[in-house]
C-alpha positions in Angstrom: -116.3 -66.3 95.6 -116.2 -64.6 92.5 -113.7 -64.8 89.2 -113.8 -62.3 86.4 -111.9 -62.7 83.1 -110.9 -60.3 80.7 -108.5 -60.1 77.7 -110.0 -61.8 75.1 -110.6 -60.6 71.8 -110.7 -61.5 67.9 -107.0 -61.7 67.2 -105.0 -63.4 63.8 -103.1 -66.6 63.6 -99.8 -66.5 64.9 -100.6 -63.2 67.1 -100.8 -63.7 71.1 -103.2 -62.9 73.8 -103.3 -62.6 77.2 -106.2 -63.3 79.3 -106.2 -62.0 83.1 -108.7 -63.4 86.0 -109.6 -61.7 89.0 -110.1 -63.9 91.8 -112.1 -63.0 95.0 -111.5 -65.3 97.4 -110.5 -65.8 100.7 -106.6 -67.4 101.2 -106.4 -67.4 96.9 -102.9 -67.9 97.3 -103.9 -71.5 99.2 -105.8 -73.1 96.1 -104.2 -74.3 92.9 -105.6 -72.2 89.8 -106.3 -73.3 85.9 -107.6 -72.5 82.7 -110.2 -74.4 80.8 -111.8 -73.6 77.4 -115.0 -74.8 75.9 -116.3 -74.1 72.5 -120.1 -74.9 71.3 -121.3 -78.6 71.8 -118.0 -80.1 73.1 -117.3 -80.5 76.8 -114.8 -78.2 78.5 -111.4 -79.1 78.3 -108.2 -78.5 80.5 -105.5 -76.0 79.2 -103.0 -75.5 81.8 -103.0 -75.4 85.7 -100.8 -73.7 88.4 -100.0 -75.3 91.8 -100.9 -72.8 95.1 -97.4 -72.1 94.9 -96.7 -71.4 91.2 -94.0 -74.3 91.6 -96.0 -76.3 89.5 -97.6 -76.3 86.1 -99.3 -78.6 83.7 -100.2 -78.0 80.3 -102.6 -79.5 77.7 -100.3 -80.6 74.9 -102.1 -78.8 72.3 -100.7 -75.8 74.1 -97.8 -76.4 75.6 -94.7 -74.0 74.5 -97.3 -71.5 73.4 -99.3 -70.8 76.6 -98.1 -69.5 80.2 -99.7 -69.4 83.1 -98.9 -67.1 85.8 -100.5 -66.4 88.9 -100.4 -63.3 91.8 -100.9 -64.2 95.2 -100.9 -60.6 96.2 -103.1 -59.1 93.3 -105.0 -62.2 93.6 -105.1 -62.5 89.6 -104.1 -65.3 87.5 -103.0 -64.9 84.1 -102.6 -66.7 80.7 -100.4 -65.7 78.1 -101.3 -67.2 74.4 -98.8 -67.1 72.0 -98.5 -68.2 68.5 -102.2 -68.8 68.0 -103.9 -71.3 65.9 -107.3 -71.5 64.2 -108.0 -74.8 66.6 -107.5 -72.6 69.9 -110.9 -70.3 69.4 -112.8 -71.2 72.6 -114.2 -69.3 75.4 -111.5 -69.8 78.0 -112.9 -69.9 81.8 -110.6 -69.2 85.1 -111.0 -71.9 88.2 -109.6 -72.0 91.3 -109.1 -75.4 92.7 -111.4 -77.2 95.4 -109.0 -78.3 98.2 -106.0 -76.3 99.4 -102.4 -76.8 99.7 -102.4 -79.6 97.1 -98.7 -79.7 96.1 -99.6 -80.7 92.5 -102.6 -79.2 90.3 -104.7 -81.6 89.0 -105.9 -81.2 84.9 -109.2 -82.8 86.2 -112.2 -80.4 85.7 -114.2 -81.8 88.5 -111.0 -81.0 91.1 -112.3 -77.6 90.4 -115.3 -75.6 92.0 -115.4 -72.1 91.5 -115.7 -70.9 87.5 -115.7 -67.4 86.2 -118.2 -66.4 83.0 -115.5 -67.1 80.6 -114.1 -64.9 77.9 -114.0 -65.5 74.3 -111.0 -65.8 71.9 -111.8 -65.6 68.2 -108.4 -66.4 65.9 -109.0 -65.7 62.4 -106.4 -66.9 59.6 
């Protein structure tokens, strides 16, 4: 299983990003997908999460109305779309597909995760 991120960049407050993962692996559209993001000497933390059928989303509340997650079953990609960004969201943001499938709701919990891409970074300056 393999998950490749892309999209981030050194942007300005208030301007928007959007991050795209590429997901190799076997019945993707099974597994629940997220985002996490970690910056240096803090643990990683939970941004948002998508159920295997994109029914269902959560989002941390520090991004919530500002961050989308999307999700292609066919392209096998999951996305996030970062709008309005703030100096506290620089981070390198990481892709995860869950570790069970056909769990109706997404968990937020990082250890209900098992496959990580190498992250991408997002610098916001102000």
């Amino acid at each position: 299983v393999q998950l490749e991120e892309s999209g981030g960049g050194l942007v300005q407050a208030g301007d928007s990003l959007r991050l795209s993962c590429a997901v190799s692996r076997r019945d993707f559209g099974r597994y629940a997908v997220g985002w996490f993001r970690q910056t240096a000497g803090k643990e990683r933390e939970f941004v948002a999460v998508m159920s295997w059928s994109g029914e269902y989303t959560l989002y941390a509340d520090s991004v919530k109305d500002r961050f989308h997650i999307s999700r292609d079953n066919v392209k096998n990609m999951v996305y996030l779309q970062m709008n309005s960004l703030k100096s506290e969201d620089p981070a390198v943001y990481y892709c995860t597909t869950a570790r069970h499938a056909w769990r109706v709701l997404p968990s937020q919990q990082r250890d209900h995760y098992d496959y990580w891409g190498q992250g991408t970074q997002v610098t916001v300056s102000s």
